[in-house]
TORKOL-4160 file (C-alpha; in steps of 0.2 Angstrom, whole numbers, padded with zeros to 4 digits, m for minus):
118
<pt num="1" X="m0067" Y="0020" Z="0049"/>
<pt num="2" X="m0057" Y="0010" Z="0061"/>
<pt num="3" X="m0040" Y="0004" Z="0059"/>
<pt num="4" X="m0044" Y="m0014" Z="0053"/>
<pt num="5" X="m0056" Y="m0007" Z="0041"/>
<pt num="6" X="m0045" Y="0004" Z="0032"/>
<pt num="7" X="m0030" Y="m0010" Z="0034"/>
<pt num="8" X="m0042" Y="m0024" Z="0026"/>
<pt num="9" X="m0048" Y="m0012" Z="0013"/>
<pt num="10" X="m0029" Y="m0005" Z="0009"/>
<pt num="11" X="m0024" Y="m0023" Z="0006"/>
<pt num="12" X="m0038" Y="m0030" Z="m0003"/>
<pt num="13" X="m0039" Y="m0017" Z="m0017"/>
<pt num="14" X="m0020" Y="m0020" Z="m0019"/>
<pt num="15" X="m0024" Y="m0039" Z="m0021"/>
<pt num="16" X="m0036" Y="m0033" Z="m0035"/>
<pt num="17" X="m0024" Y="m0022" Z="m0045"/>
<pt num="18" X="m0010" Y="m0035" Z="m0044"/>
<pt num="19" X="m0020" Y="m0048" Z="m0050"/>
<pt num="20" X="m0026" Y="m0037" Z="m0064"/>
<pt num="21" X="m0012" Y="m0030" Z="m0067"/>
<pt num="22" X="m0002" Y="m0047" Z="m0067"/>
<pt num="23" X="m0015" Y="m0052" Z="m0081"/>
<pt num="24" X="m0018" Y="m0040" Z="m0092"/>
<pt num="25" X="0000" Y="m0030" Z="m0095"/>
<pt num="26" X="0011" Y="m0046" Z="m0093"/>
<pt num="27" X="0022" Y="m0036" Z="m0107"/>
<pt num="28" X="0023" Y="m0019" Z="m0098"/>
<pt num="29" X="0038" Y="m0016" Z="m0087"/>
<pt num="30" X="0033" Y="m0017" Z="m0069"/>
<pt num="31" X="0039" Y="m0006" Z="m0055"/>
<pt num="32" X="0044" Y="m0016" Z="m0038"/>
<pt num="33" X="0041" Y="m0005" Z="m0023"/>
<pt num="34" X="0031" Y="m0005" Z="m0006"/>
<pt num="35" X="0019" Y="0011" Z="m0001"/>
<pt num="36" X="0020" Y="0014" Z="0018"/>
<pt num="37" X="0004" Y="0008" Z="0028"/>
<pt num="38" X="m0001" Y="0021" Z="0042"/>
<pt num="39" X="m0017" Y="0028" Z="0049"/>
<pt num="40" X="m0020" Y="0041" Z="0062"/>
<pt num="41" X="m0001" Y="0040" Z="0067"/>
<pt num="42" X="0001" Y="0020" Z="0067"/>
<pt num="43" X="0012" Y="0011" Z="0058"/>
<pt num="44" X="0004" Y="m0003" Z="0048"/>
<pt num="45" X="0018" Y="m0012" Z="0040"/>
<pt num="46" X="0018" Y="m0010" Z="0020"/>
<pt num="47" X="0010" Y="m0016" Z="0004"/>
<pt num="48" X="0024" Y="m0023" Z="m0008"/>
<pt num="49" X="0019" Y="m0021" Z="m0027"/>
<pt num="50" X="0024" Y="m0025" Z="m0043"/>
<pt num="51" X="0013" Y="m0015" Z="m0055"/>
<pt num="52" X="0016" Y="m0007" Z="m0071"/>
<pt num="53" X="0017" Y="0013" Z="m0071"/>
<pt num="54" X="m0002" Y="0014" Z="m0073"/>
<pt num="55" X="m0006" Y="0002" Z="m0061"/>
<pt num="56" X="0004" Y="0009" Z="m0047"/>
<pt num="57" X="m0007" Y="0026" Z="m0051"/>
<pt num="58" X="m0022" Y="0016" Z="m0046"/>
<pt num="59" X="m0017" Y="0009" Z="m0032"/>
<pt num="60" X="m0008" Y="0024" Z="m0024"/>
<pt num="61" X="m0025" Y="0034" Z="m0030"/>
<pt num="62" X="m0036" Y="0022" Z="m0020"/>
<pt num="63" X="m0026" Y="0020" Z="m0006"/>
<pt num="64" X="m0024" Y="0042" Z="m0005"/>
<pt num="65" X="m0046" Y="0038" Z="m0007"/>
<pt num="66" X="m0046" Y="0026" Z="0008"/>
<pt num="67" X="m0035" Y="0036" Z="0017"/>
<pt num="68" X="m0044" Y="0052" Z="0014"/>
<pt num="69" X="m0062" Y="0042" Z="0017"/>
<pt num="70" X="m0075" Y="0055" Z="0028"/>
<pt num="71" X="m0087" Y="0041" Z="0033"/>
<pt num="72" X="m0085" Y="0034" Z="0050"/>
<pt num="73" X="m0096" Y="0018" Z="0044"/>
<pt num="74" X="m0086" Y="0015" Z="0027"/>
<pt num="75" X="m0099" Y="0013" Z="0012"/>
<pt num="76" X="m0095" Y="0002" Z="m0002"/>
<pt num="77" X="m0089" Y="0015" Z="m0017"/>
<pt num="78" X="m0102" Y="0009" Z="m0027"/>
<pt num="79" X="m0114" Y="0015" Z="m0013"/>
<pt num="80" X="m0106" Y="0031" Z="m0008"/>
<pt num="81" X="m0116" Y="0048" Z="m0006"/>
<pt num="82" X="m0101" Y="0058" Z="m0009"/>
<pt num="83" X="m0089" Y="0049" Z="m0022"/>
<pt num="84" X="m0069" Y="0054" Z="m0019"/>
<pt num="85" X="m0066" Y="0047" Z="m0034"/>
<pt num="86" X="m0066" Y="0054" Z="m0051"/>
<pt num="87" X="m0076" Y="0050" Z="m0068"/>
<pt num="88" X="m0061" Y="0041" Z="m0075"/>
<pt num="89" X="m0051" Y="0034" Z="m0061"/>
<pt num="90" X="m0069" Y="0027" Z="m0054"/>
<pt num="91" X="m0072" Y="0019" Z="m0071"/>
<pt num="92" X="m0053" Y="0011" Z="m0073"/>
<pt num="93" X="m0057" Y="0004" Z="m0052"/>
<pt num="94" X="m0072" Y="m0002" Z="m0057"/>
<pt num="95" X="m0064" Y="m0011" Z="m0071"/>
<pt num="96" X="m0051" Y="m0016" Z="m0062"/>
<pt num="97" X="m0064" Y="m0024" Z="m0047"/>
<pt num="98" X="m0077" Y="m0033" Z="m0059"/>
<pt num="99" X="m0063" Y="m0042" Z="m0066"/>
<pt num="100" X="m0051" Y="m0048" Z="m0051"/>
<pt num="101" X="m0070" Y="m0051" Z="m0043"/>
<pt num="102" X="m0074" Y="m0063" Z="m0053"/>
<pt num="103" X="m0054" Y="m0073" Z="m0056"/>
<pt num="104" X="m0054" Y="m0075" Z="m0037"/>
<pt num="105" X="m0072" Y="m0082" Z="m0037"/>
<pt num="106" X="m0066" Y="m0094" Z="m0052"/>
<pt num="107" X="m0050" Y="m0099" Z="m0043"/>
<pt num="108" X="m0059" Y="m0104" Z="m0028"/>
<pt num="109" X="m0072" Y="m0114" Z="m0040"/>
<pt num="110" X="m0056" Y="m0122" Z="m0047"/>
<pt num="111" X="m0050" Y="m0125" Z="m0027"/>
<pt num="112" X="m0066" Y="m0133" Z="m0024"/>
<pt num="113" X="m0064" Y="m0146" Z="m0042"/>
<pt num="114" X="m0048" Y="m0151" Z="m0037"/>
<pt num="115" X="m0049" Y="m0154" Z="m0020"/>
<pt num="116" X="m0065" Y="m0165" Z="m0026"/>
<pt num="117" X="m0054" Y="m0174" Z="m0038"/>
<pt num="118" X="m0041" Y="m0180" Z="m0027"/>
C-alpha cells in the first residue's frame, strides 16, 4: 500500500466513526485525543478525535488493521482474501460504514437541493 493510500484510507474511516459516533451516542462522554499518523518511518501529521470509549476502540482497531495491511494493491475489506479483522469488530465496522455511507451520500443530496434553491 503506498503512503497516500494508507493516509486517505486512515482519514476516511475516522470520517466514518466520528460521524457515527457524533449521531448515535450524542449522550456518552466523548474522549478528545489525536492518534499519531505514520507509515514506514514518515510522519503523517495526526487524526484529531472526539469519540466515545467505544468508538475510539474502533478507530484505533482499524487504523492498527490499515496499518498492519499485507496487500500491496489494498482490497476493499469487504473484498479481502484474508480478513484482519475479527467476527465482531468486522460487524460493529461494517455497521459503522453502511451508516455514515449512506448520511454523507444524503448530505450531498441535501447540497445539491439547496444550492438549486437558491
Amino acid at each position: 500500500m503506498t503512503t497516500d493510500k494508507f493516509e486517505k484510507d486512515t482519514r476516511t474511516v475516522h470520517k466514518f466513526i466520528q460521524l457515527y459516533c457524533d449521531n448515535k451516542h450524542k449522550s456518552i462522554d466523548k474522549n478528545t485525543r489525536a492518534i499519531p499518523l505514520r507509515y514506514e518511518n514518515e510522519n503523517l501529521g495526526e487524526i484529531n478525535y472526539n469519540l466515545c470509549e467505544d468508538c475510539e476502540k474502533t478507530l484505533k482497531i482499524s487504523c492498527e488493521n490499515l496499518l498492519n495491511c499485507p496487500h500491496d494493491e489494498k482490497p476493499s475489506c469487504r473484498k479481502c482474501p484474508a480478513p484482519c479483522y475479527d467476527k465482531t469488530d468486522w460487524k460493529k465496522i461494517a455497521k459503522i460504514m453502511k451508516y455514515s455511507g449512506m448520511q454523507m451520500g444524503l448530505l450531498k443530496i441535501r447540497k445539491l437541493f439547496k444550492r438549486g434553491q437558491g
